[in-house]
N, C-alpha and C positions, 0 to 999 in steps of 0.2 A: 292526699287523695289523688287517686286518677285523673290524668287527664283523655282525651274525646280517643286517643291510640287503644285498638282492641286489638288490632291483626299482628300479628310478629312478617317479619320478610318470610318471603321464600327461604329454604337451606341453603347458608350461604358457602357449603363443603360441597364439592363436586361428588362427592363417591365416601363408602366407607364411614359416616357419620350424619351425626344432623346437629345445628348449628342454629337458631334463630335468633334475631334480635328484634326487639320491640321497642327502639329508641327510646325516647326520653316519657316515662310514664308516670315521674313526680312531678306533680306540679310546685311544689315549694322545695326544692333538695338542698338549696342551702339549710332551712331552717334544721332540715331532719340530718346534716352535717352535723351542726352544733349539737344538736341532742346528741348524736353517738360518739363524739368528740368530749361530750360530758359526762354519759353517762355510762358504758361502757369500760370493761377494767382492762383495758390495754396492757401488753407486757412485752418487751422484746424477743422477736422469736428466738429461737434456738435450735443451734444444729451437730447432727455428731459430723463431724469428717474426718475416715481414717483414726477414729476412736478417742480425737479434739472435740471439745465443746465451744461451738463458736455460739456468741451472741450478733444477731442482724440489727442495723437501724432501724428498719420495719418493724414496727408492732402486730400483733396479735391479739384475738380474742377468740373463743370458743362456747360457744352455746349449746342448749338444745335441752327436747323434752325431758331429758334423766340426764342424772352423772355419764355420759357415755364415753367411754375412753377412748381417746381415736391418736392412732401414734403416724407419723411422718417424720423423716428426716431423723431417724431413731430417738424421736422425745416422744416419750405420753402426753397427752393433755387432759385434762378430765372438764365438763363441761362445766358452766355456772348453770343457770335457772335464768331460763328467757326475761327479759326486761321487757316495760309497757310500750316500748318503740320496735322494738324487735318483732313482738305480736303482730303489731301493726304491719309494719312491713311483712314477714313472713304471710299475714291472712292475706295483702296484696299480691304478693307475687304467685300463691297458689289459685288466686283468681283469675288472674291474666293467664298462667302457662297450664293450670288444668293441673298439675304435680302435686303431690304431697312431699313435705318434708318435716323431717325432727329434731334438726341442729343444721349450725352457722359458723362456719369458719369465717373471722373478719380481719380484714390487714389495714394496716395504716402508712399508707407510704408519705412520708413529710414532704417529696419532691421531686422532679423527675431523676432523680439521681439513685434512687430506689427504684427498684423492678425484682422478677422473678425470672429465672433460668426457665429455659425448655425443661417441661416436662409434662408427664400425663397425671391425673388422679386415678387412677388405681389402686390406693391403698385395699388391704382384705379388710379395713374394718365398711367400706361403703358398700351400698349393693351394687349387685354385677348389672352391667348396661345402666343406672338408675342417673334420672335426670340431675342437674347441677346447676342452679339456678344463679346467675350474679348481678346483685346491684350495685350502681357506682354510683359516689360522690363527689363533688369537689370534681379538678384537674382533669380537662379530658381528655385523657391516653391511647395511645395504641397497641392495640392487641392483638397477637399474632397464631397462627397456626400452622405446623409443620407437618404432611404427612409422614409418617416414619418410613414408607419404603419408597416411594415415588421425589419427599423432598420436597414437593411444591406446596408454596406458600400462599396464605389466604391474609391478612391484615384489613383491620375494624378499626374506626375510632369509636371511643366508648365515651359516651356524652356525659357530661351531668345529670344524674335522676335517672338511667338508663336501666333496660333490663334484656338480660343477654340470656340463653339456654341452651347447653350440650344436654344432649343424650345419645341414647346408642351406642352405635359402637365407637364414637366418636373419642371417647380413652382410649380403646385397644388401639386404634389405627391414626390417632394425632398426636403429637404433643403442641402444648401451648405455651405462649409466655407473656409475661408484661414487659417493653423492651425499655431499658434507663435511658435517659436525654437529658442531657444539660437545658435544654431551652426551655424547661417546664420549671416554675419555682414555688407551685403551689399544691396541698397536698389535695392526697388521695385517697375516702375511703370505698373499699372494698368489703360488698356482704354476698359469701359465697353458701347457698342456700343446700344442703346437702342431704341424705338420707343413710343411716346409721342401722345397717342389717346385722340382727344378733338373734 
């Protein structure tokens, strides 16, 4: 359940994007760890490079209201059928930021030695400019933002139970990343709340 947090910051992008976080707005986020730690079909992601199919330590999952195919990193995924915790959280997160969504990209990082590269979500299966919602579990991380022509950089920590929101044009003109660190040894889940235009 929520806790007393209803306002997100001010946009924490100078220009060019919008960016809010609304800190920590689970009140029990270990318990809702262990559920998606359990109940959730994790798989190693997958990537082509240069026409190689690498497997990552980081796990994956993919949800949403239909089969929706959504491809990255040249792999298809096809969705599963939302779980009674995913509900949940999803009816939360459209409460607090006002968004709709209809599928969940989720990662699993086992420790700070897993992260993700610069980059933007753009893929053609999401809508154009459409909000991207993320909640975090577990390990709390730092999160980074790149303009792509200026360079300058914005960095968050991302709490436990937290809830963070890109929109705008905040793809065309950032990229972001999760950055690795050895000093973290405890995992990380990631619920990335998305909207699937067909």
């Amino acid at each position: 359940m929520p806790n007393n947090i209803s306002t997100p910051s001010e946009n924490l992008l100078p220009y060019h994007g919008c960016v809010l976080y609304w800190g920590r707005v689970i009140e029990n986020p270990t318990a809702y760890f262990q559920r998606l730690l359990q109940e959730v079909d994790w798989k190693n992601d997958q990537a082509k490079i240069f026409g190689k199919l690498i497997h990552t330590k980081r796990k994956v999952a993919w949800y949403g209201d239909q089969a929706y195919r959504y491809r990255y990193s040249g792999i298809d995924k096809v969705a599963h059928p939302w779980t009674n915790t995913l509900i949940e959280l999803k009816s939360l997160v459209m409460h607090f930021t006002g968004e709709n969504f209809n599928s969940c990209l989720l990662n699993l990082y086992h420790d700070g030695a897993e992260g993700m590269a610069w980059h933007s979500d753009g893929e053609k299966d999401l809508k154009k400019h459409g909000a991207i919602a993320s909640l975090s579990f577990g390990a709390e991380r730092k999160f980074s933002f790149k303009h792509k022509e200026t360079k300058q950089r914005i960095d968050i920590l991302l709490e436990d139970g937290s809830l963070l929101l890109m929109k705008g044009e905040t793809q065309d003109s950032w990229l972001h990343r999760l950055p690795p660190t050895k000093r973290i040894l405890e995992p990380r889940i990631n619920l990335t709340f998305r909207t699937i235009d067909r």
